[in-house]
C-alpha positions as CSV (number, residue, x, y, z in Angstrom):
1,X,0.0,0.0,0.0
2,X,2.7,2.3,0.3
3,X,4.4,2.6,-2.8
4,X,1.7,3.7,-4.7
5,X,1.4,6.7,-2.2
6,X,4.8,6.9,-2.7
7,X,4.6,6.6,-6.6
8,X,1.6,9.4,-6.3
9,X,3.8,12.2,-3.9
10,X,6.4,11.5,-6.4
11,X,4.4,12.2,-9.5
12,X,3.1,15.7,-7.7
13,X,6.4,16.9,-6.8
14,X,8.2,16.3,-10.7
15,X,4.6,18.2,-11.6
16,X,5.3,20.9,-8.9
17,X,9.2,21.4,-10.5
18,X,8.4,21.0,-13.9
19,X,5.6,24.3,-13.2
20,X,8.0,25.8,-11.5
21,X,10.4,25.5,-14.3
22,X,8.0,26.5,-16.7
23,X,7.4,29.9,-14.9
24,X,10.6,30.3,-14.5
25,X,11.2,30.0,-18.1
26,X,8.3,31.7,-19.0
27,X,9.1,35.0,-16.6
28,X,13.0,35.1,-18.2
29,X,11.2,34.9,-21.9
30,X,9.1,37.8,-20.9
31,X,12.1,40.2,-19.2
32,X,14.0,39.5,-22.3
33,X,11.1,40.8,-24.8
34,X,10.4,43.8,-23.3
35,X,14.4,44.7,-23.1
36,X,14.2,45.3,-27.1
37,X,16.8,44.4,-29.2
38,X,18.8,42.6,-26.6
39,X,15.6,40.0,-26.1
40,X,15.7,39.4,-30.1
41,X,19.8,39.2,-29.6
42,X,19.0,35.9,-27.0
43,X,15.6,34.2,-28.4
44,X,16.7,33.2,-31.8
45,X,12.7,32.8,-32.0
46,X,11.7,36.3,-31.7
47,X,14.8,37.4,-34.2
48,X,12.5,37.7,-37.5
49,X,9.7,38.9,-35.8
50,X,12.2,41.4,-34.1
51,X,13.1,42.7,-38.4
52,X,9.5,42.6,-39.0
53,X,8.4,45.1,-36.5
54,X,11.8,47.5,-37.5
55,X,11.1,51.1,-39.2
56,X,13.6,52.9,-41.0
57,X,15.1,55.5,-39.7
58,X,14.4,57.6,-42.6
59,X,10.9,56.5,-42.5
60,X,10.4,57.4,-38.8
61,X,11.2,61.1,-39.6
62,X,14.2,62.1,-38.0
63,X,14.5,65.6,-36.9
64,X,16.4,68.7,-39.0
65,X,20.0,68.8,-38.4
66,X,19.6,72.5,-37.2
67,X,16.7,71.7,-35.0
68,X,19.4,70.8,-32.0
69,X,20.8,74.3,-32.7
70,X,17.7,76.4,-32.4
71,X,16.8,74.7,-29.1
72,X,20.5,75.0,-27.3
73,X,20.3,78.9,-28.5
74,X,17.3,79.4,-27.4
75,X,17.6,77.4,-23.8
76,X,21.4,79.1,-23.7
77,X,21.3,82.5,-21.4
78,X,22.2,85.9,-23.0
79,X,25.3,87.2,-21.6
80,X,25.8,90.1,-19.1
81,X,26.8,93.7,-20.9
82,X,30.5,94.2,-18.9
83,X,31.7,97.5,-18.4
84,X,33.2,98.1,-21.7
85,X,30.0,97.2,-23.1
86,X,28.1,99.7,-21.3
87,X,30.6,102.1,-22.0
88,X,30.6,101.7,-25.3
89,X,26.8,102.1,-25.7
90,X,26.9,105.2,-23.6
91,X,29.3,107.0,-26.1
92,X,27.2,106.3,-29.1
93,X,24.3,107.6,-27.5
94,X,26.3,110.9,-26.7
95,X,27.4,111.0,-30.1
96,X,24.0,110.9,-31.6
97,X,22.7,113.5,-29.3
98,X,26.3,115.8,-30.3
99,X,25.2,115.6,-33.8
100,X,21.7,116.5,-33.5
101,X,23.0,119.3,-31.0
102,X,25.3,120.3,-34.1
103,X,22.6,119.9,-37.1
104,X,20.0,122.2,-34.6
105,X,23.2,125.0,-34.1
106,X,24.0,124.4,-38.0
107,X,20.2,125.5,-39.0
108,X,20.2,128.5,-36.4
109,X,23.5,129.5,-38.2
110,X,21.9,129.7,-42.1
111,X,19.5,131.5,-40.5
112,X,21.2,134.2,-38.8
113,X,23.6,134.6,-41.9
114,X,20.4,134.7,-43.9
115,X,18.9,137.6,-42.1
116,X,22.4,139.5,-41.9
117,X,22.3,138.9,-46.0
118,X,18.6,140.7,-46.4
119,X,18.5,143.3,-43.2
120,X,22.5,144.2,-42.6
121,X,24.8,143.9,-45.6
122,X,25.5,146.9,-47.6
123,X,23.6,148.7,-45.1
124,X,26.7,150.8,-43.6
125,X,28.7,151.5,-46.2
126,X,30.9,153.8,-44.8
127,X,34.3,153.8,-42.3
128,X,33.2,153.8,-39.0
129,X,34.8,157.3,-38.6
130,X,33.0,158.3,-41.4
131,X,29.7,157.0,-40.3
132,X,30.5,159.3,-37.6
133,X,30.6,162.5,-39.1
134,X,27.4,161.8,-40.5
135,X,24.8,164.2,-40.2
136,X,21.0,163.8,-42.5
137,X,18.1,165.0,-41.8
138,X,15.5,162.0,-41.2
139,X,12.4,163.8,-43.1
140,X,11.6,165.6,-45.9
141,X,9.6,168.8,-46.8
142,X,6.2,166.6,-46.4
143,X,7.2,165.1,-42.9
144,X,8.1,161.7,-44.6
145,X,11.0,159.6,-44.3
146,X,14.1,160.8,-46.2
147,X,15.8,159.1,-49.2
148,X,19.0,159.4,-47.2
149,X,18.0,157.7,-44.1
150,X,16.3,155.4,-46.1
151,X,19.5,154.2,-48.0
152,X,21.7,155.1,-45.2
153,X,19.7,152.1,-43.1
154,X,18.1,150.1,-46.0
155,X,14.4,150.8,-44.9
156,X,12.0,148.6,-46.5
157,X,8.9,149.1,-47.9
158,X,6.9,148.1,-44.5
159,X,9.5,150.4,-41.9
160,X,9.0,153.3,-44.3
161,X,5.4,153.3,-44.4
162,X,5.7,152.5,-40.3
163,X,8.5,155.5,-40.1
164,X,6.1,157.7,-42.3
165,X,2.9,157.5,-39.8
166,X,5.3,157.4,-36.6
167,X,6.6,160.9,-37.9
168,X,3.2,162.1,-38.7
169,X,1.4,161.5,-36.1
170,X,4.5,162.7,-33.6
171,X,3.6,165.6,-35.7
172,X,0.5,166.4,-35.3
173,X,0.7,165.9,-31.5
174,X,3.2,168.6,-31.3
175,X,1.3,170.8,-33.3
176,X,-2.1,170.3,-30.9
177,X,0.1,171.3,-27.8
178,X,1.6,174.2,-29.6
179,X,-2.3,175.1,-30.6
180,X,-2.5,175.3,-26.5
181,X,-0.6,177.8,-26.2
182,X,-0.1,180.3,-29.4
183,X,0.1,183.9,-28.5
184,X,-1.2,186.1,-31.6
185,X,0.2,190.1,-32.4
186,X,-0.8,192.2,-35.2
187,X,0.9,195.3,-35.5
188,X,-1.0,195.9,-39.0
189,X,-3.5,194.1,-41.4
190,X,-0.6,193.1,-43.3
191,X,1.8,191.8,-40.3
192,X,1.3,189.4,-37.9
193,X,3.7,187.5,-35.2
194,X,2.8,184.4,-33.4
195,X,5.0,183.8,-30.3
196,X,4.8,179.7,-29.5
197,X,5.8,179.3,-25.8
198,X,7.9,175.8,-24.6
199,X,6.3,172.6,-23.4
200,X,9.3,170.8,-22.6
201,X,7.2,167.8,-20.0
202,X,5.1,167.3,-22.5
203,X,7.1,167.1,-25.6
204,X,9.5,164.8,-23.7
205,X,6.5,162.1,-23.5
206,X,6.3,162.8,-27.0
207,X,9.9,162.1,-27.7
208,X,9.7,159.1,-25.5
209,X,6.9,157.7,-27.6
210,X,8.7,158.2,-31.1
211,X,11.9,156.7,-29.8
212,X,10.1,154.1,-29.0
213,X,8.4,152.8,-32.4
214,X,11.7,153.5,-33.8
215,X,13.5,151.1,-32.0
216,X,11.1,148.4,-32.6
217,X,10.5,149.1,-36.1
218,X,14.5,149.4,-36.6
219,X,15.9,147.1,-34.0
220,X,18.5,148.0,-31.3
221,X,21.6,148.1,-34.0
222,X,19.8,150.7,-36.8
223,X,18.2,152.1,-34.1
224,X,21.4,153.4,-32.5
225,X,22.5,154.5,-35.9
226,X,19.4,156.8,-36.6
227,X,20.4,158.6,-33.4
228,X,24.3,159.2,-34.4
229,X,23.1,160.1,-38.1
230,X,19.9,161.7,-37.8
231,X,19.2,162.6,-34.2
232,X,20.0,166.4,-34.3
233,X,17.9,166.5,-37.3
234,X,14.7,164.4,-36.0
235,X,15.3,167.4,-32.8
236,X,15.3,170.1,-35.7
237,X,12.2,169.2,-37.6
238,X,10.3,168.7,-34.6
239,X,10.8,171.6,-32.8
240,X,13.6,170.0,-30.3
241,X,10.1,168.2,-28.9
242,X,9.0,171.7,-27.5
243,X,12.4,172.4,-25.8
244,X,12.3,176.0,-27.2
245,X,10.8,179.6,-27.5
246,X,9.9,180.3,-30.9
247,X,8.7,183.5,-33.4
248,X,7.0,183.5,-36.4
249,X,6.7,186.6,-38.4
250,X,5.1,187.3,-41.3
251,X,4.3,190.5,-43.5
252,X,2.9,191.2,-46.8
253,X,4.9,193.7,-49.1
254,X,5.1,195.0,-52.5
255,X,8.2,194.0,-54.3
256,X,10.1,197.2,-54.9
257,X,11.1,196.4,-58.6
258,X,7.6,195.0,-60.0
259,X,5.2,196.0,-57.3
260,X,4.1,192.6,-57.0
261,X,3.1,191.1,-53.6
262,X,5.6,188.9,-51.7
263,X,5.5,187.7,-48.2
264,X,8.6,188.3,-45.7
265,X,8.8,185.0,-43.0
266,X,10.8,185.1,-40.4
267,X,11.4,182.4,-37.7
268,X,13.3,182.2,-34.7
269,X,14.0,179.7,-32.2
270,X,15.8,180.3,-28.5
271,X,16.9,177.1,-27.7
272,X,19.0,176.2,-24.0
273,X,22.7,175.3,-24.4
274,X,23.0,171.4,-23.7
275,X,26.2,172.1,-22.1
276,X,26.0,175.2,-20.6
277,X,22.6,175.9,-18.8
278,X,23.2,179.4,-18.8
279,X,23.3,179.8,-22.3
280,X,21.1,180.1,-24.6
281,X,21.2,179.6,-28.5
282,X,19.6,181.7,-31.2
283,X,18.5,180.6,-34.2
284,X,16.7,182.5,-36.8
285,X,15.9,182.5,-40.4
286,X,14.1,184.8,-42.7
287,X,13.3,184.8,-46.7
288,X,11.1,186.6,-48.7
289,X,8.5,184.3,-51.0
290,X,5.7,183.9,-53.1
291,X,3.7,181.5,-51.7
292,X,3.8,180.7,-48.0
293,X,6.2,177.6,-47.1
294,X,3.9,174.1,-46.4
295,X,5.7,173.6,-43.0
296,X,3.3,176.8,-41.7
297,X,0.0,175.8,-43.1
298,X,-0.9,174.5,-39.9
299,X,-0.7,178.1,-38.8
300,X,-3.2,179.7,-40.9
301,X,-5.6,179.6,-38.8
302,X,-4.0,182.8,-36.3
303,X,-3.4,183.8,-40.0
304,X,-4.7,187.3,-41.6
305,X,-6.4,186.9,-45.1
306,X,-3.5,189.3,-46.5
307,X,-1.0,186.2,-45.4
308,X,-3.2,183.1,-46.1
309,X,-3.8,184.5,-49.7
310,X,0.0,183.5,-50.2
311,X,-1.2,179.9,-50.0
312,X,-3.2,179.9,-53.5
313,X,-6.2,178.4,-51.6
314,X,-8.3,180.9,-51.2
């Protein structure tokens, strides 16, 4: 009875080794597959399934041969600017800002020679020491600006016609204050005298006033040279700005050859030394005409008929 237990136990353990074989086997088969290549290497089995299952490695598109460069660029860190560096960019932006400094300074330049060109060349034609010993009178007959001063300083159209009202109008002022104060003597129907007293505060506001629309209309630089060139004659036409005691005198005559009418005028003017208080300077003028002067029209009306008859506008 016992050996056929024993031929049984015997029969279940060989069954027990040969399974545990088999999973062994089975378990070094399977570690082998999944290692790739090397599994195909030791299973001469698997080998043609192994060549089956292969892609080409052009087939399994490969990537660019520049792709590896783009990505270390791009992963690599820009480098630090060093001292130098820094220096270096801190000079070029100086030198851009130097030579739009220099192309601003460069435009101002053309433009300042420009205006010299059209307002200052040719305008002072003389020497210096000549320019000095010039002496014009500023106006004409009419009260308008001179052809001298206007060549002397290269007036253009626009300061002429700013000179021209400037003058009038200075003028007429005078005149009004003058109008103030006119005392009238007739000795006889055909002689009168008009005595004009001065009004020295007020005609030195209306000096104050000319002088100034000349200097804007001329600038500092002509302006300065109308006064060395013209200033004692802008004080003579306009009565040195009522600085003075003056005389008019007029008397209808016959002429002593033809018997035809003619009209003596005489005017003076006592005018104070500038350098000597004291003093005082006479100056007088008289002429015998036809037809009385334009420069006293605006005295007509302390006029007798037998003078305003000499102004053919009766």
């Amino acid at each position: 009875m016992l050996e056929p237990d024993i031929a049984r136990k015997c029969m279940a353990a060989l069954a027990g080794t040969l399974a545990l074989a088999g999973g062994a086997v089975f378990a070094s088969w399977w570690l082998a597959d999944a290692g790739g290549n090397g599994g195909a290497g030791t299973d001469p089995a698997a080998a043609p399934s192994a060549q089956v299952q292969a892609v080409p490695a052009a087939e399994a598109g490969a990537p660019e041969p520049t792709a590896w460069r783009s990505v270390l660029e791009t992963e690599v860190p820009p480098e630090r600017p060093t001292a130098a560096d820094r220096a270096r960019a801190e000079l070029q932006r100086r030198a851009l800002e130097l030579e739009r400094d220099n192309a601003r300074l460069r435009a101002r330049l053309d433009d300042m020679l420009n205006w010299i060109l059209d307002n200052v060349q040719g305008t002072f034609p003389l020497a210096e020491e000549q320019m000095a010993n010039l002496r014009l009178m500023p106006v004409d007959e009419t009260l308008g600006v001179s052809a001298d001063l206007a060549q002397v300083l290269r007036l253009n159209n626009a300061e002429v016609e700013r000179l021209d009202a400037a003058f009038e109008g200075t003028r007429q002022v005078l005149w009004d204050i003058e109008a103030e104060g006119v005392m009238v003597e007739t000795p006889s129907p055909e002689q009168v005298r008009l005595a004009i007293p001065p009004y020295p505060e007020e005609g030195e506001l209306v000096r104050e006033v000319l002088y100034d629309e000349l200097a804007q209309t001329l600038g500092a630089a002509r302006f300065d040279r109308f006064l060395q060139v013209a200033g004692d004659g802008l004080e003579e036409r306009f009565e040195y700005f009522g600085d003075v005691d003056r005389l008019l005198e007029f008397e209808a005559m016959p002429d002593d050859g033809s018997g035809l009418s003619q009209l003596f005028v005489r005017d003076e003017r006592v005018i104070p030394d500038p350098e000597d208080p004291l003093r005082q300077n006479i100056i007088a003028s008289e002429r015998i005409v036809s037809e009385l002067p334009e420069e006293y029209w605006p005295y007509r009306d302390w006029l007798p008929e037998t003078v305003t008859r000499f102004t053919g506008r009766n």
